[in-house]
Every structure is written in structure tokens, then in C-alpha cells.
C-alpha positions as CSV (number, residue, x, y, z in Angstrom):
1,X,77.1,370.0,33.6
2,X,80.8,369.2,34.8
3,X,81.4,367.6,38.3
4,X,83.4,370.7,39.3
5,X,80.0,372.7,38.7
6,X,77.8,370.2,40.2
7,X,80.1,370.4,43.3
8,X,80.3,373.7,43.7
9,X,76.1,373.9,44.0
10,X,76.1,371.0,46.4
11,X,78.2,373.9,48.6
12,X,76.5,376.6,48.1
13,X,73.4,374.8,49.3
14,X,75.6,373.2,52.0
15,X,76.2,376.5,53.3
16,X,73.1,378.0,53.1
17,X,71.2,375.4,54.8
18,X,73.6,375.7,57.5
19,X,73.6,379.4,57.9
20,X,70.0,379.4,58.1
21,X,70.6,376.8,60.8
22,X,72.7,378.3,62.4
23,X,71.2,381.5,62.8
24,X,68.2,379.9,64.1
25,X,70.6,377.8,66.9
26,X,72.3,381.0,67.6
27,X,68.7,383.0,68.2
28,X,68.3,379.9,70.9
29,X,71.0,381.1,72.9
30,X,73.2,378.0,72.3
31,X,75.8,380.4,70.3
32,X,76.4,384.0,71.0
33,X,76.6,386.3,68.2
34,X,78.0,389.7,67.8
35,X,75.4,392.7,67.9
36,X,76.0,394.2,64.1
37,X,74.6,390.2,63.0
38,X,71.6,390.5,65.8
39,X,70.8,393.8,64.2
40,X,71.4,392.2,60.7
41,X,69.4,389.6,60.5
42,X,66.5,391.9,61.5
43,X,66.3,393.2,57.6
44,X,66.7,389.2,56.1
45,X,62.6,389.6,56.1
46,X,62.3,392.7,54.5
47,X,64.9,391.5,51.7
48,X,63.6,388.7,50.8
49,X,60.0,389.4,50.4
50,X,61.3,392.8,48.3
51,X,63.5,390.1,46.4
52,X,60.5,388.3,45.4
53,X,58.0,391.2,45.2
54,X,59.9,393.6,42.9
55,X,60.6,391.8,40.0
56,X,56.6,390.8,40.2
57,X,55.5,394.4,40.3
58,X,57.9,396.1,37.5
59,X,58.6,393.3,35.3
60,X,54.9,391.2,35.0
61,X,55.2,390.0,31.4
62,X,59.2,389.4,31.5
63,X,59.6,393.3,30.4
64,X,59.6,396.5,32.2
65,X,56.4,397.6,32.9
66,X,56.0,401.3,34.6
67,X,52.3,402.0,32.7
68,X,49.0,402.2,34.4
69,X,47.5,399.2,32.4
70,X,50.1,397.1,34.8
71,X,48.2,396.0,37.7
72,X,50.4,394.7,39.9
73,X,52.0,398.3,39.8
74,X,48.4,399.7,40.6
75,X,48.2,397.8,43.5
76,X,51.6,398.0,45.4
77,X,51.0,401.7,45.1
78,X,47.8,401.8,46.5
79,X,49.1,399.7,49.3
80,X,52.1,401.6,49.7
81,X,50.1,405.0,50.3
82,X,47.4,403.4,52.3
83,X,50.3,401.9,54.7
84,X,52.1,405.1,54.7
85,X,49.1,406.7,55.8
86,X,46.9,404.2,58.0
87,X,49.6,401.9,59.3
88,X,47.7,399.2,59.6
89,X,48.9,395.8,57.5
90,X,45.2,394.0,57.0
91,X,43.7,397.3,55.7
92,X,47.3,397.5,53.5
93,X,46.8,394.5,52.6
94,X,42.8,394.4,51.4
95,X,43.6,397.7,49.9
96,X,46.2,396.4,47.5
97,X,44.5,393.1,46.9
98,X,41.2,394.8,45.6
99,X,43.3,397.8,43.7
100,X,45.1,394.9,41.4
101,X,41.8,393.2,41.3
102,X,39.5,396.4,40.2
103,X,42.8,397.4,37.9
104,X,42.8,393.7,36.4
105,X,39.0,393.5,35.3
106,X,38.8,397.5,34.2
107,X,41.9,398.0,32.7
């Protein structure tokens, strides 16, 4: 790795530790920020679980994988509907858990 590169990681991490930061400073009423970020930062949850939950339901082996011998897929769908339909996170939440584990020992 060249210094230039190793640099240029050192800020990016710079500034994202700060903008977390100072998001969280500026929730604390110590900075005012514009409505359009308040509203904003309202979908950072939502993002970043997606971000990490995607790739885990399509793509379990490394490879697309839209069959129903993937279990993961089994699963968020059942959760999906069930939360679609009940609204209720825990029940969402048990329902998905024991699809991908019925999928997992059947399939």
C-alpha cells in the first residue's frame, strides 16, 4: 500500500467518525440542523440494516441465489408477508427465524 492510499483511509475514517459524531451532538441540541438532514437521518437505520441484510438473503454462497432450496430467501419472505399483514416485529421476527430454520433442516 502507498502512503498516499494509506492517507486517504485514515480520512475517510476521520470523517466518518466525525459525522456520526456529530450527528449525535447535533440530535443534543448543541448544533441546529436543517430539516431535509432531521428528516434524513430518519432512513440511516433502514439503510444500513438493508445494506447488511440484502447481500445475506440473495447472494448466501457468494452467488445469486433466487431458488427455494435458499433459506435465508425462505425466511425474509415469510417475514416480510407476516409483517405486511400482522404488523407486529416479535411475531415478524419468530416467523422468519423458524421459516429459515424449518427451510434449513427440510430443504
Amino acid at each position: 500500500m502507498t502512503t498516499s492510499y494509506l492517507v486517504l483511509i485514515i480520512l475517510g475514517m476521520f470523517v466518518v467518525t466525525f459525522g456520526i459524531r456529530f450527528c449525535l451532538f447535533a440530535k443534543a441540541n448543541k448544533v441546529v440542523m436543517p430539516s431535509w438532514i432531521e428528516g434524513a437521518l430518519g432512513f440511516v437505520p433502514i439503510s444500513v440494516l438493508s445494506a447488511i441484510i440484502v447481500p445475506m438473503i440473495f447472494m448466501p454462497d457468494g452467488r445469486l441465489n433466487l431458488g427455494l432450496d435458499n433459506p435465508w430467501l425462505l425466511g425474509a419472505l415469510a417475514a416480510f408477508v407476516v409483517g405486511l399483514i400482522k404488523q407486529n416485529q416479535l411475531l415478524t421476527i419468530v416467523v422468519g427465524v423458524v421459516v429459515f430454520y424449518l427451510s434449513k433442516l427440510f430443504v
